[in-house]
N, C-alpha and C positions, 0 to 999 in steps of 0.2 A: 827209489821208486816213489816214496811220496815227495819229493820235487815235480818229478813227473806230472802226477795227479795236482798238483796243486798249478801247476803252468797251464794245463789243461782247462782248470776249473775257472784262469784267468782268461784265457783265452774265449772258453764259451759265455762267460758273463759280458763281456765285451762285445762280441758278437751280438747277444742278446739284447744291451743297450743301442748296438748302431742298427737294429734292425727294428726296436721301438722308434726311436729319431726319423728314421727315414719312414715308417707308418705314421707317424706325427704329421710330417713334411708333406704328405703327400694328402693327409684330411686338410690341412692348412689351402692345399692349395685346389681344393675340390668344396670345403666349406664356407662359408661368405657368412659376415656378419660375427664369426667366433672373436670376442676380446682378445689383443695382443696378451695381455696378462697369461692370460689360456697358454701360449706356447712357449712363454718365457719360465714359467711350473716344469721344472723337471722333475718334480714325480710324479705326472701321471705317466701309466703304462698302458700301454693299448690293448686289449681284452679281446675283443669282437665288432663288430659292425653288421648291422642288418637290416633290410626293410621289413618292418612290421605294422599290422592295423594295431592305432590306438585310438582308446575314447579319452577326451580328455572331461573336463569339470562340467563342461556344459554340453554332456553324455554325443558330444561328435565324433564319429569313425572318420580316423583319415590315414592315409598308409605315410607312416614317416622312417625316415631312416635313421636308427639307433647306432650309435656308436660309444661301447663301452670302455670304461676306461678303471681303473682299480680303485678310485675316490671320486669321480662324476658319469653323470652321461650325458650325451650330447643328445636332443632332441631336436632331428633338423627335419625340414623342409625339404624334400624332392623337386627340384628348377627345370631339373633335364636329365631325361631316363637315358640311358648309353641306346644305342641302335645304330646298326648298319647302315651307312647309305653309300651309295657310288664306292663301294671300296672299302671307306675307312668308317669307324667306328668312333661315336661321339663319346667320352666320358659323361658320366655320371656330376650334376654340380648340385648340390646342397644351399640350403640357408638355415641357421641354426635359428631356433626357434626358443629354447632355453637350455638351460644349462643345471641340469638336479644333480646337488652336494648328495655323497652318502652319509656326511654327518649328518645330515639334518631330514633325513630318510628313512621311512618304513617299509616294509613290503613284504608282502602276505602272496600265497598263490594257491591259485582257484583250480584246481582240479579239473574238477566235471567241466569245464569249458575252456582249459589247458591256457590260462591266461594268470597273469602278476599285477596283482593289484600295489601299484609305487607310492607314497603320500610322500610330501617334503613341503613343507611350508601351509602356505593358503594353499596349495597345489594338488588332484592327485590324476593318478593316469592309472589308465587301465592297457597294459599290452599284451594282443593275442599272438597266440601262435598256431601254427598248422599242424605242428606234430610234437606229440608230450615228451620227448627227449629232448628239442628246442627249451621247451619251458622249464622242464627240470633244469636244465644245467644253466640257462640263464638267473633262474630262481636261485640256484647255488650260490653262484659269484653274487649276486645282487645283496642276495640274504648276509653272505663273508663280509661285501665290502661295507654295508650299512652298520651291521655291528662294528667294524674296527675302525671306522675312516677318521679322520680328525682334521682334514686340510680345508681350508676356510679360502673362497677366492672372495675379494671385498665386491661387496655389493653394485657397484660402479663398474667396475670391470666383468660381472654378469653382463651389463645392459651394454657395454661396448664404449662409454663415457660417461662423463657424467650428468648430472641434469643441469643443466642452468639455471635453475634456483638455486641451487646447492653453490654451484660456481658462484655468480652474483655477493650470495649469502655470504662467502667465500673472501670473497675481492670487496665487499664493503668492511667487513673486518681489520683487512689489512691497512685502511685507509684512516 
């Protein structure tokens, strides 16, 4: 019996991982501007995704689409909303915007106006929601992965390459 239970247990973790892959596979090809480095990490694991209003530092409301993951989140840009036309239906296409580490993350949540307040870096973000079960259980996983997280993606492959001073800097070294 416990061969059983344990081919089982093999079976649904497997399952589990091709069904993170192909959620991967499918922000990869709906996100623009995400660093290669980003989908060559296998451990991130895909959480949630959602549109929601945030303020960012320089207190502006704008509705972006959050996509969480168990040690970053995606903060992207809305390009093109899905809608009907003639028949067929357009997907949804993104641009990330940035990329907040849960190691280098705080986040606190505000009750009375059912919002998560995020900091990581020079950075913080303010994201609302419409209904206080949204934000509670966002607040959960955010608040889990910020304490535990420890995955570091280098700073270059946040911004998608590198800078060309750094390059430059780089190539005159080697000379």
């Amino acid at each position: 019996m416990a061969d059983v239970k344990d081919v089982v247990e093999f079976v649904n973790e497997r399952k589990r991982a091709v069904e993170n892959l192909t959620k991967i596979s499918d922000i990869k090809d709906t996100v623009t501007k995400v660093p290669d480095a980003f989908f060559r990490n296998l451990t991130h694991s895909f959480i949630d995704a959602t549109d929601l209003k945030t303020k960012n530092k320089q207190d502006k409301t704008q509705l972006r689409h959050l996509i969480l993951f168990n040690d970053v989140l995606l903060i992207c840009e809305i390009k093109k909303s899905s809608r009907r036309t003639g028949g067929k239906t357009e997907e949804k296409e993104y641009k990330m915007k940035q990329i907040l580490e849960f190691s280098e993350c705080s986040v606190e949540q505000v009750p009375a106006d059912n919002s998560i307040i995020l900091s990581g870096g020079r950075d913080k973000w303010v994201i609302f929601f419409e209904v206080p079960y949204m934000c509670n259980m966002w607040y959960k996983n955010l608040e889990s992965f910020c304490a535990n997280s420890v995955a570091k993606i280098p700073e270059e492959d946040q911004k998608g390459k590198k800078s060309k001073k750094k390059e430059r800097r780089g190539s005159a070294n080697n000379k």
